[in-house]
DSSP file (Angstrom, degrees, kcal/mol; ACC not computed):
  #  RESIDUE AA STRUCTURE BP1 BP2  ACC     N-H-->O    O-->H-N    N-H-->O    O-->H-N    TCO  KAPPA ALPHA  PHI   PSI    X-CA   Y-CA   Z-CA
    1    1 A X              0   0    0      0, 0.0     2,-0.1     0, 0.0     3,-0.0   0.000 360.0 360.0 360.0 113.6  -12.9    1.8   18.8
    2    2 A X        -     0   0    0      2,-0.1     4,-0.1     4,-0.0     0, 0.0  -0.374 360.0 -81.2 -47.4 130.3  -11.1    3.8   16.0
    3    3 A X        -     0   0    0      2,-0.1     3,-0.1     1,-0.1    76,-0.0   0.292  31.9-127.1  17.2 158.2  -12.7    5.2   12.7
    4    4 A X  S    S+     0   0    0      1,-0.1     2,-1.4     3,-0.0    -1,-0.1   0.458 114.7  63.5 -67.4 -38.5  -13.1    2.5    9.9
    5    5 A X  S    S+     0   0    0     78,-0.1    75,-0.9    79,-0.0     2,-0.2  -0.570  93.3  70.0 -72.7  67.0  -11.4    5.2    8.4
    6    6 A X  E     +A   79   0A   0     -2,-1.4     2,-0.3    73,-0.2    73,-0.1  -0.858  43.9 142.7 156.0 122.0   -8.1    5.4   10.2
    7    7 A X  E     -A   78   0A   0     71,-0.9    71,-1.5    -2,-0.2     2,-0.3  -0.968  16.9-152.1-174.5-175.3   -4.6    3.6   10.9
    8    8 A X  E     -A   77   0A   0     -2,-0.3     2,-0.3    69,-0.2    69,-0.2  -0.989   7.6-133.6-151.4 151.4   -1.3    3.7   11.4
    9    9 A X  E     -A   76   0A   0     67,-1.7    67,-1.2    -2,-0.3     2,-0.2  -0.766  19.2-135.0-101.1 162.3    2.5    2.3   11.3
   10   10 A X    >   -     0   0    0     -2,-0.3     3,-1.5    65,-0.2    64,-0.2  -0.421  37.3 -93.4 -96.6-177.2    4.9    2.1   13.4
   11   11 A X  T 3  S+     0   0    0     62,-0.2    63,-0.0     1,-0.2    64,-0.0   0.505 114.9  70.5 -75.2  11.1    8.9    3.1   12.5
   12   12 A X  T 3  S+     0   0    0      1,-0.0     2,-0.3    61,-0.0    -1,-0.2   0.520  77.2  85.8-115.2   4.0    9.7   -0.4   11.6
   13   13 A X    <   -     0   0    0     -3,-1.5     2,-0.2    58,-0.1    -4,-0.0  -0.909  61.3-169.1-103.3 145.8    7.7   -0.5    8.5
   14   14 A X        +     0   0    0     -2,-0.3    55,-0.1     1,-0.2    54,-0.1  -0.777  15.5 171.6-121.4 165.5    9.6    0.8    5.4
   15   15 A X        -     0   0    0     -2,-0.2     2,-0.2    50,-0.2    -1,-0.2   0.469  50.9 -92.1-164.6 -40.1    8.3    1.6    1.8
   16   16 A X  S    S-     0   0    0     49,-0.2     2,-0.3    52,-0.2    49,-0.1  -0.692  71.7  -0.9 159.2 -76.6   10.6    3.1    0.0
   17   17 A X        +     0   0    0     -2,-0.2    51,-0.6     2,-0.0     2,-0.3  -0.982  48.2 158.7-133.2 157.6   11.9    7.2   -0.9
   18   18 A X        -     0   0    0     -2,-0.3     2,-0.2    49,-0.2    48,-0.0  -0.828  34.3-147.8-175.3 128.2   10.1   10.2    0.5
   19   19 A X        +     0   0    0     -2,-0.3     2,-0.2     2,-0.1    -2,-0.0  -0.162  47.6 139.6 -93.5  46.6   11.8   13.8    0.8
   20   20 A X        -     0   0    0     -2,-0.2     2,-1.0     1,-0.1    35,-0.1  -0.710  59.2-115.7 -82.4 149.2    9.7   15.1    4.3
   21   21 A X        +     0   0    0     33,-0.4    -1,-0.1    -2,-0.2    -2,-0.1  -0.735  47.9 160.4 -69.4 104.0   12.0   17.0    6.6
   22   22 A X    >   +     0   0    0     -2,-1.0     3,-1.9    47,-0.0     2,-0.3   0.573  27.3 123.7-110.1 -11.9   12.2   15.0    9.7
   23   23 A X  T 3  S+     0   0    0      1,-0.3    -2,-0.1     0, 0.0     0, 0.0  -0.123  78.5  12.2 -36.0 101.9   15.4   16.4   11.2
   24   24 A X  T 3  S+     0   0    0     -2,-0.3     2,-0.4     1,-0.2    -1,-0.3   0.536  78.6 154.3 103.3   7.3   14.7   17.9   15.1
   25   25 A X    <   -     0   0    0     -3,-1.9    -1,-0.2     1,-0.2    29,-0.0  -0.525  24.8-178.3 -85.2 113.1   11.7   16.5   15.4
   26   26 A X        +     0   0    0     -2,-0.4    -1,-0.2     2,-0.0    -2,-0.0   0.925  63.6  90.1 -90.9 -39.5   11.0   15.9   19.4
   27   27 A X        -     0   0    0      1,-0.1     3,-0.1    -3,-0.1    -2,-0.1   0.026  54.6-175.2 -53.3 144.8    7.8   14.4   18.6
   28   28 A X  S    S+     0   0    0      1,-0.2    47,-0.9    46,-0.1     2,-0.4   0.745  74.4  63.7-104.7 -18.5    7.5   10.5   18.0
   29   29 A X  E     -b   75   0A   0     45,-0.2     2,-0.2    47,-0.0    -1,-0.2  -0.824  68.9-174.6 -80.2  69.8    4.1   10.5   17.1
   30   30 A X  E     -b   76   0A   0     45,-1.3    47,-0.9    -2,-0.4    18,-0.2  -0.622  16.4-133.8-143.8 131.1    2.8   12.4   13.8
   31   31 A X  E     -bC  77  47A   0     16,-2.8    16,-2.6    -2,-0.2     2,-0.3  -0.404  15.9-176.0 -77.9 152.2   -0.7   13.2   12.1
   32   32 A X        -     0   0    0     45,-1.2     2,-0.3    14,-0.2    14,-0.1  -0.725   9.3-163.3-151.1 123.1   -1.7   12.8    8.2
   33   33 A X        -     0   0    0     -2,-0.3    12,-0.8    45,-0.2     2,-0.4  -0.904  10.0-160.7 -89.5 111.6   -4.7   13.9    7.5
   34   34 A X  E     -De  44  80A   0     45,-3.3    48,-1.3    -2,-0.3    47,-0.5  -0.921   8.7-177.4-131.8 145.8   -5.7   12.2    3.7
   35   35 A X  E     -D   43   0A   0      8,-2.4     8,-2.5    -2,-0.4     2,-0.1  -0.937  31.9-109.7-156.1  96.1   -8.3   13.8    2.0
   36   36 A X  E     -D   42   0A   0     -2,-0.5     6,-0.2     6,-0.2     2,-0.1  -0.417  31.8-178.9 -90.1 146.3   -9.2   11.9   -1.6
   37   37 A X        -     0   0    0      4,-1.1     2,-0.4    -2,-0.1     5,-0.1   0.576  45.5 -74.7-116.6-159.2   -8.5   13.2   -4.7
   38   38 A X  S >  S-     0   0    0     -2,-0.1     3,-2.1     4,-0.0    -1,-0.1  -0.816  99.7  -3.5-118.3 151.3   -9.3   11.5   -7.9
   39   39 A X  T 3  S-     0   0    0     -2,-0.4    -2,-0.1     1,-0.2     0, 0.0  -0.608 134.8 -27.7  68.1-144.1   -7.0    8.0   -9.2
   40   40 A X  T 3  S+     0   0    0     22,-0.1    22,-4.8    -4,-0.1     2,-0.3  -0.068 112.6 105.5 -87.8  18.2   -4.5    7.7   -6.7
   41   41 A X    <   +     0   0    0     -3,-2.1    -4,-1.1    20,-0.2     2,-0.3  -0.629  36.8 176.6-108.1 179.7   -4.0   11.0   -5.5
   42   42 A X  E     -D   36   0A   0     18,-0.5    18,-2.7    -2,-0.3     2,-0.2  -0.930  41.8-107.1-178.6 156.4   -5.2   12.9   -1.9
   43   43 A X  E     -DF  35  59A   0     -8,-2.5    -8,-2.4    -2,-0.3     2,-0.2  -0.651  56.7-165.3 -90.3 141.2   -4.6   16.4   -0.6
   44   44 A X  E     +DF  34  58A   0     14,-0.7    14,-0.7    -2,-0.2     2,-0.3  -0.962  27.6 149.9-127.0 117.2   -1.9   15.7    2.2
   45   45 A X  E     -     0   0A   0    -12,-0.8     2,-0.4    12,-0.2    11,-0.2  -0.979  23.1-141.8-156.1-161.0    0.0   17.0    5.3
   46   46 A X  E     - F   0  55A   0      9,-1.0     8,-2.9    -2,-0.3     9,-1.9  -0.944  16.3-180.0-171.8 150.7    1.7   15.9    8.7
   47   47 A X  E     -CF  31  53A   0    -16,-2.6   -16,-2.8    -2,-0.4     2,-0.2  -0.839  24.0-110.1-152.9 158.1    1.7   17.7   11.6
   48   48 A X    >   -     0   0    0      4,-1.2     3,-2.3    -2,-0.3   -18,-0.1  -0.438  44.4 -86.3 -94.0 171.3    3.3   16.8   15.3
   49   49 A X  T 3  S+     0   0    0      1,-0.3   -19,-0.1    -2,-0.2    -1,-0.0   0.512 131.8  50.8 -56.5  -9.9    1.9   15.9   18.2
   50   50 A X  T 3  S-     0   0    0      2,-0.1    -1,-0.3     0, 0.0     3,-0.1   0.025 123.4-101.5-117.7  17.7    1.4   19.7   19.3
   51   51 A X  S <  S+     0   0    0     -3,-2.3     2,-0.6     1,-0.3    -2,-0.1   0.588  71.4 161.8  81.0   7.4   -0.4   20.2   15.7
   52   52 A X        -     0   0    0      1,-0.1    -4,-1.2    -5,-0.1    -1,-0.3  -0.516  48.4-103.9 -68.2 132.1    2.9   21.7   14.8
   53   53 A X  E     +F   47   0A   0     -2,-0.6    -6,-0.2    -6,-0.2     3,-0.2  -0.188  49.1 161.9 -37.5 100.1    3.3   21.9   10.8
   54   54 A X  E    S+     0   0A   0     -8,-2.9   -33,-0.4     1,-0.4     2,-0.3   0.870  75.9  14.4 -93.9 -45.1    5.7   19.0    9.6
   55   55 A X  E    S-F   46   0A   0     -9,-1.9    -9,-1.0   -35,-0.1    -1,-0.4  -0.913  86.2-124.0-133.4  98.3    4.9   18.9    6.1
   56   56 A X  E     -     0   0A   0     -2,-0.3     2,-0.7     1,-0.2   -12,-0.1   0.253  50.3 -95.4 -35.0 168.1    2.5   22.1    4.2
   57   57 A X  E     +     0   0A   0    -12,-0.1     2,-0.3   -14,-0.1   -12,-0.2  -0.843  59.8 144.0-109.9 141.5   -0.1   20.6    2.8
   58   58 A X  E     -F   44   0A   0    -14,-0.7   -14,-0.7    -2,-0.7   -16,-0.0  -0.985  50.2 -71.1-166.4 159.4   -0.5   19.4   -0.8
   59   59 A X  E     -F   43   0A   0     -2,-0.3     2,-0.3   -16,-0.2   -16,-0.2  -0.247  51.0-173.3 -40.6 109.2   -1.7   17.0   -3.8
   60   60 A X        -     0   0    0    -18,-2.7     2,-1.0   -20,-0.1   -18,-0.5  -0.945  24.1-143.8-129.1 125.9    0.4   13.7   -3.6
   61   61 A X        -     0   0    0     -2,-0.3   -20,-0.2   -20,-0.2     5,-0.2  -0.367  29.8-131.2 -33.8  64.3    0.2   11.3   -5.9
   62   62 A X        +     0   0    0    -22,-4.8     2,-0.3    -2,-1.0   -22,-0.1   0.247  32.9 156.9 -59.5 169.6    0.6    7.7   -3.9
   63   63 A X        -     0   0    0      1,-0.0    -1,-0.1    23,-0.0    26,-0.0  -0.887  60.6 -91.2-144.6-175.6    2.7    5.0   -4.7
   64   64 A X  S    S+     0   0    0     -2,-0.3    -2,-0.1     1,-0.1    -1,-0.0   0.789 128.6  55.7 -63.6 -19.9    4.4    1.9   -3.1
   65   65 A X  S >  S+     0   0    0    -49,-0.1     3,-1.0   -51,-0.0     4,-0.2   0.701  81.8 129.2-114.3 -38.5    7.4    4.4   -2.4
   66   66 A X  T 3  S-     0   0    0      1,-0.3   -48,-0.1    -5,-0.2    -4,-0.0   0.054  79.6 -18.7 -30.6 125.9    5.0    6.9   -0.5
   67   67 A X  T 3  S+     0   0    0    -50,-0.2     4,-0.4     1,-0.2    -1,-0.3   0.862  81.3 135.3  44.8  51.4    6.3    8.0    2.8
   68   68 A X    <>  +     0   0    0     -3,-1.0     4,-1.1   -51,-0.6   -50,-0.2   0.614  60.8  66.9-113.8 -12.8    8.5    5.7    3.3
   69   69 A X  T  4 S+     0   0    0     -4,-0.2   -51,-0.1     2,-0.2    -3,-0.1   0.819 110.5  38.9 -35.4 -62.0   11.2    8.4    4.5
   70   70 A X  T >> S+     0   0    0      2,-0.1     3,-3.0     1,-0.1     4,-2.0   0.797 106.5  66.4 -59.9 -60.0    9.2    9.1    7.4
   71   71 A X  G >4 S+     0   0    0     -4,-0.4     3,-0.8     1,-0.3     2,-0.4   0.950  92.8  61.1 -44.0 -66.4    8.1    5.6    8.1
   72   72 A X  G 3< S+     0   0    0     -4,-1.1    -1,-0.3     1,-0.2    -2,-0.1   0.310 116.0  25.4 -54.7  -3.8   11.1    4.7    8.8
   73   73 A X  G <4 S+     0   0    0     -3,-3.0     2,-0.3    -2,-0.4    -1,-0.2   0.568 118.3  52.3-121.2 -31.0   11.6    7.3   12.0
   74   74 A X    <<  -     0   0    0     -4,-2.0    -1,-0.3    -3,-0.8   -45,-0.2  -0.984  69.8-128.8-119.9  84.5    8.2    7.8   12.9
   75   75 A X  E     - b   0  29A   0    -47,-0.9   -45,-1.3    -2,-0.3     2,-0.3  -0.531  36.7-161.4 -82.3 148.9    4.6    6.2   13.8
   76   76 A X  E     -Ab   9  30A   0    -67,-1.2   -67,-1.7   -47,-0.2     2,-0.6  -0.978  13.9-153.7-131.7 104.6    2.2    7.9   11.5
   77   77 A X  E     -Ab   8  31A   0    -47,-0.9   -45,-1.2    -2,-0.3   -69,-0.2  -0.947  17.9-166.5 -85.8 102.2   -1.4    7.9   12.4
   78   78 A X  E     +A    7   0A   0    -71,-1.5   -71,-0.9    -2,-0.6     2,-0.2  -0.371  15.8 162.7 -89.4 160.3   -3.0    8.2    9.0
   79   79 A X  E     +A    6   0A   0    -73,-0.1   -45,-3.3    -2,-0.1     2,-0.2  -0.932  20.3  80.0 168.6 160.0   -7.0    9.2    8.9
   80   80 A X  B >> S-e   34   0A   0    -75,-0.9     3,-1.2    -2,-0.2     4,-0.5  -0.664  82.4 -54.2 144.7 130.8   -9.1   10.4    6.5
   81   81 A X  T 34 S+     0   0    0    -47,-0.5     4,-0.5     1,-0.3   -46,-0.3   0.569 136.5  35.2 -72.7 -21.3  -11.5   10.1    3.3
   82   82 A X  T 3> S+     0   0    0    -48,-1.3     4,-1.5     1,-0.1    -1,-0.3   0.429  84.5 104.1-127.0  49.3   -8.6    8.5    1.6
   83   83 A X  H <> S+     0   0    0     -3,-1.2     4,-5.6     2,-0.2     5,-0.1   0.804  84.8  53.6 -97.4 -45.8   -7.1    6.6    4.6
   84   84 A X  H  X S+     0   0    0     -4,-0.5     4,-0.9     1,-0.2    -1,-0.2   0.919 114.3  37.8 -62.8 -33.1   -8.6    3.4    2.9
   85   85 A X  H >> S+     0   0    0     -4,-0.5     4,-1.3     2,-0.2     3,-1.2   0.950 118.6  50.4 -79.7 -41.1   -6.8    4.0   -0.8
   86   86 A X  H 3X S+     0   0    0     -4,-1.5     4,-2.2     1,-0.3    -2,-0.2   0.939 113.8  51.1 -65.2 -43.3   -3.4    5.3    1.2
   87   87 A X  H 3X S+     0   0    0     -4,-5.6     4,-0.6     2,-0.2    -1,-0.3   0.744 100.5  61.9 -53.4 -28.8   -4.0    1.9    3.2
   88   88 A X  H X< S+     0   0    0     -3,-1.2     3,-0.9    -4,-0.9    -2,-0.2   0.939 109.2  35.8 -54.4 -81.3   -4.2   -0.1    0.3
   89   89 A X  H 3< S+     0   0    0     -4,-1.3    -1,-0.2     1,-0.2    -2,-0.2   0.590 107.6  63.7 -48.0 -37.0   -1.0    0.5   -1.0
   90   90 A X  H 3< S+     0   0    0     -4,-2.2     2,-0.4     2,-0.1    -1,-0.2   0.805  98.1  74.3 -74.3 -32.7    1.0    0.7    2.6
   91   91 A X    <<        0   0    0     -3,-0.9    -1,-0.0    -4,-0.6     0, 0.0  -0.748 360.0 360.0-137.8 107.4    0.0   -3.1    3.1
   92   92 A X              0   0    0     -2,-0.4    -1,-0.2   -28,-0.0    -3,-0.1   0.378 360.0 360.0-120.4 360.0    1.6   -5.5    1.2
């Protein structure tokens, strides 16, 4: 059984603009770690399936529009103290 804290998409839901580098990426599978902040924000990164570094980590701000760059190539196993706010918002 997974976390209560913990989920994921697959690449076939989209959300809207997000600047992450995903160019070369061998992996199909990619980590985010969400780590809550205060409002709407949580300390962030995304890492590959060999824990390689996709995206440094830093304070983002969600929205509807979050990650939605990414989504769109990518399943994203999200997880996390702010998995539940990040979820919120991914879920329409």
């Amino acid at each position: 059984k997974r976390p209560s804290k913990y989920f994921d998409y697959g690449a076939n839901f989209f959300i809207s603009q997000n600047k992450y580098e995903t160019q070369n990426l061998n992996s199909e599978i990619l980590f985010c770690p969400l780590l809550d902040a205060r409002r709407m924000e949580v300390y962030t990164a995304i890492f590959d399936e060999d824990l390689k570094t996709i995206s440094e980590t830093k304070a983002l701000i969600l929205d509807e529009n979050s990650f939605e760059n990414i989504l769109s190539k990518y399943k994203i196993h999200f997880f996390g103290s702010g998995a539940d706010k990040t979820s919120a918002l991914l879920q329409h």
